[in-house]
C-alpha positions as CSV (number, residue, x, y, z in Angstrom):
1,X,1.1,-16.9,-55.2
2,X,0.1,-18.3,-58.4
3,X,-3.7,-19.0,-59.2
4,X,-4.1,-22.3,-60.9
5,X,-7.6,-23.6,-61.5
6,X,-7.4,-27.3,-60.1
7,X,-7.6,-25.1,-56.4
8,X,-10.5,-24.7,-57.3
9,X,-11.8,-27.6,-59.8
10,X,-14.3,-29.7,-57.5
11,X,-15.1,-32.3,-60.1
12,X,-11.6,-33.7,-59.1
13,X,-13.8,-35.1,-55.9
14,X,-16.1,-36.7,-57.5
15,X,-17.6,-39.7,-58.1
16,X,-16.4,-41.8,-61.3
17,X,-18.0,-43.9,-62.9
18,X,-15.9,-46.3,-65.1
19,X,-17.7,-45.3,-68.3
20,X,-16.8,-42.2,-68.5
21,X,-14.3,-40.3,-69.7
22,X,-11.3,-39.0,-66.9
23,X,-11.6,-35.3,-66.4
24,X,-7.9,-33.8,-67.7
25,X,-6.2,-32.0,-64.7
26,X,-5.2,-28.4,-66.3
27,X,-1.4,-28.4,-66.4
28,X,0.8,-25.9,-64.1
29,X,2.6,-23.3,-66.3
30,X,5.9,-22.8,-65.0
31,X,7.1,-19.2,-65.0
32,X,9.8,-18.5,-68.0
33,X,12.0,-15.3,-67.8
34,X,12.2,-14.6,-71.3
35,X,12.0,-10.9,-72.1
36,X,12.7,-8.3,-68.9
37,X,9.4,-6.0,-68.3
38,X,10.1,-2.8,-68.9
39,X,8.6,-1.4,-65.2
40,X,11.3,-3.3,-63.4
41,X,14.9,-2.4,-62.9
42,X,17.2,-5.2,-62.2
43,X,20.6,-4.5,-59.6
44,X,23.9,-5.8,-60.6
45,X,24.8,-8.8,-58.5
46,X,27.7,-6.9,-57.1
47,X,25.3,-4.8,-54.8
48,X,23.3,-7.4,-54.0
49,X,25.5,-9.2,-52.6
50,X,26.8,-6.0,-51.0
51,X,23.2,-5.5,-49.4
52,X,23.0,-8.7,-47.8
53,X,26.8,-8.7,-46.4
54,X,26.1,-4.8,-45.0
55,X,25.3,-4.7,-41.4
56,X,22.1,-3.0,-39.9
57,X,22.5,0.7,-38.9
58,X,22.3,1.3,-35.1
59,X,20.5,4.4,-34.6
60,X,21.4,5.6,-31.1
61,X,18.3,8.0,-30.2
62,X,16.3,5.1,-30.6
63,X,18.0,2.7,-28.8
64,X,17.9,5.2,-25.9
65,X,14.5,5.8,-26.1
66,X,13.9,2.2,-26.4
67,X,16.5,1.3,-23.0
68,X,14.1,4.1,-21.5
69,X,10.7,2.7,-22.2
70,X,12.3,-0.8,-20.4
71,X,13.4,1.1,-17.6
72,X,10.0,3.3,-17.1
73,X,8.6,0.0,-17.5
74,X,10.1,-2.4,-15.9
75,X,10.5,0.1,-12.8
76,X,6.9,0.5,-12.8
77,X,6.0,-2.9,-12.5
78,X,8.8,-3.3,-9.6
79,X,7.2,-0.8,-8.1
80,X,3.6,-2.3,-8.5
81,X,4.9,-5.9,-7.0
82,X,6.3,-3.5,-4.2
83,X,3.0,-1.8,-3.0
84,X,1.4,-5.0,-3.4
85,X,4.0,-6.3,-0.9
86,X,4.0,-3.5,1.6
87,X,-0.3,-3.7,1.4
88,X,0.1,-7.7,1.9
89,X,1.9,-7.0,4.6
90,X,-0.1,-3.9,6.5
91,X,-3.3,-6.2,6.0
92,X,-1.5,-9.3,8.3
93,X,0.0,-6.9,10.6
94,X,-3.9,-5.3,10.7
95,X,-5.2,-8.7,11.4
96,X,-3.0,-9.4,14.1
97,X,-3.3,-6.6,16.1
98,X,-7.5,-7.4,15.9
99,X,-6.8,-10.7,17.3
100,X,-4.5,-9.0,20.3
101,X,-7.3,-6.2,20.7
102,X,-10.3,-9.1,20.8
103,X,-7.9,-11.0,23.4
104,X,-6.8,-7.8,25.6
105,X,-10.6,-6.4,25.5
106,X,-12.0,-10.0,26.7
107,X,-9.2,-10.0,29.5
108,X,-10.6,-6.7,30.2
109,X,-13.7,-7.5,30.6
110,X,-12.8,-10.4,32.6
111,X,-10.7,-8.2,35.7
112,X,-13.8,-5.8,35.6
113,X,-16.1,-8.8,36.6
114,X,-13.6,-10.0,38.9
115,X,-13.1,-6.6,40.2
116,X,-16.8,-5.7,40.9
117,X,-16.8,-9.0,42.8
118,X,-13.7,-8.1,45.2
119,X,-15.3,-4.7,46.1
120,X,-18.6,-5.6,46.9
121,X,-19.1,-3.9,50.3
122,X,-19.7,-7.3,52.5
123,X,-16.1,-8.3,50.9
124,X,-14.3,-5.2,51.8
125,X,-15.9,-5.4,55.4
126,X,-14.9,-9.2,55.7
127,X,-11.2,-8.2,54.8
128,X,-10.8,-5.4,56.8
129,X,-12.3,-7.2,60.0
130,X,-10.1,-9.9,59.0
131,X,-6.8,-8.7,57.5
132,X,-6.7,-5.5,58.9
133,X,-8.5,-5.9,62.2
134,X,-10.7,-2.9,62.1
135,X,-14.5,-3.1,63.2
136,X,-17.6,-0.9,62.8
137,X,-17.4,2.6,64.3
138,X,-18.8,3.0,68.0
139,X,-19.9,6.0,69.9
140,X,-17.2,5.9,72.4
141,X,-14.9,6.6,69.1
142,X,-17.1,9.8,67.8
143,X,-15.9,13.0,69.1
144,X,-17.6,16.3,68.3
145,X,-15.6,19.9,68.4
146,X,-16.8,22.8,68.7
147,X,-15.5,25.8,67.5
148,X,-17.5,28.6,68.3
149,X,-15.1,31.3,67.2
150,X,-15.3,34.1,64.5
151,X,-13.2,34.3,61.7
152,X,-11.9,37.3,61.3
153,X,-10.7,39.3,58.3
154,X,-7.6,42.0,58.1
155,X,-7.4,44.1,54.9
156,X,-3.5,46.2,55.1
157,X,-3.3,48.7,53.1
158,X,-0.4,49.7,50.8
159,X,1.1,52.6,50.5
160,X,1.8,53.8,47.1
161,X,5.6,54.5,46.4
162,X,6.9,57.1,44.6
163,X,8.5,56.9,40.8
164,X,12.2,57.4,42.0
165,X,11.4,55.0,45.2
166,X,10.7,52.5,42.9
167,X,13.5,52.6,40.3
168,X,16.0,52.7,43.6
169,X,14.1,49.5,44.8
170,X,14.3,47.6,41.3
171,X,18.2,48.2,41.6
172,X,18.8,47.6,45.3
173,X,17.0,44.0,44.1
174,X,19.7,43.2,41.4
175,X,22.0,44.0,44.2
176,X,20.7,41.3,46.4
C-alpha cells in the first residue's frame, strides 16, 4: 500500500475562507517500471502460466489424518448427544416411578387405616356372631383333662459291629 500524504493532510477539512489562497493537493506518483532492481528475479511467462494451470498436490497422509480427526470428532459429539439422550430419558423414567411410588405408598397407607378399622375387636366379634354364628365361650364348653401319667424315657444301646461286619453290610445295601 502506497503512503501518500493527503491520508494524512487535515488542512483539506478545513475551514476556507475566500481570501485565501487554495491549499495544492500533493499529486499521486504513479509507479513506472523503468529499470528492473537488481534483488528481484523475474519468471518467464511460460512458467507462470504453468504455475497457475498446475493442480494442487493431494498429499494422502494428510487427508487421512484429516478424515480421522472428522471421524474422532464427529463420533464424539454423536456420542455426547447420545448420553444426553439416554440421561433425558433415565431422569423421566426416574420421575415417573416417584409419582407411582407417592401413589402406591398413599394407597398403602390408606388399606392400613382401613384395615385397623375392620379388626378392631368389637368388629371381629360382631361378624363372627353374625356371619359365622359363633358366641362367647361358656363353662358347659370348657373341659379340663387330666393326665396324671409319667413320661417315661428308654435309652437302647447299640452294639458295636465289627470291621468285616460292616464292609459285608455296606455291600448287602447296594444289593437291596
Amino acid at each position: 500500500m502506497a503512503n501518500y500524504a493527503e491520508a494524512y493532510d487535515f488542512s483539506l477539512f478545513e475551514e476556507r475562507q475566500n481570501d485565501t489562497v487554495p491549499v495544492e493537493v500533493p499529486q499521486r506518483r504513479e509507479r513506472t517500471e523503468s529499470a528492473p532492481k537488481k534483488n528481484i528475479s523475474y519468471l518467464p511467462q511460460e512458467e507462470v502460466e504453468k504455475s497457475r494451470k498446475a493442480k494442487p498436490r493431494i498429499r494422502p497422509l494428510k487427508a487421512i489424518a484429516v478424515a480421522l480427526s472428522f471421524v474422532v470428532i464427529f463420533g464424539t459429539v454423536i456420542s455426547l448427544i447420545y448420553s444426553q439422550v439416554q440421561l433425558t430419558e433415565l431422569t423421566d423414567e426416574i420421575a415417573t416411578q416417584t409419582k407411582e411410588l407417592e401413589a402406591a405408598q398413599a394407597l398403602e397407607v390408606q388399606l392400613s387405616m382401613a384395615s385397623t378399622e375392620q379388626l378392631k375387636s368389637s368388629e371381629v366379634e360382631k361378624y363372627a356372631r353374625e356371619q359365622l354364628g359363633m358366641g362367647r365361650v361358656t363353662e358347659g364348653q370348657v373341659y379340663y383333662l387330666n393326665l396324671a401319667t409319667t413320661d417315661k424315657v428308654e435309652v437302647l444301646e447299640e452294639t458295636k459291629q465289627g470291621f468285616f461286619e460292616e464292609i459285608a453290610e455296606a455291600v448287602q445295601s447296594w444289593f437291596q
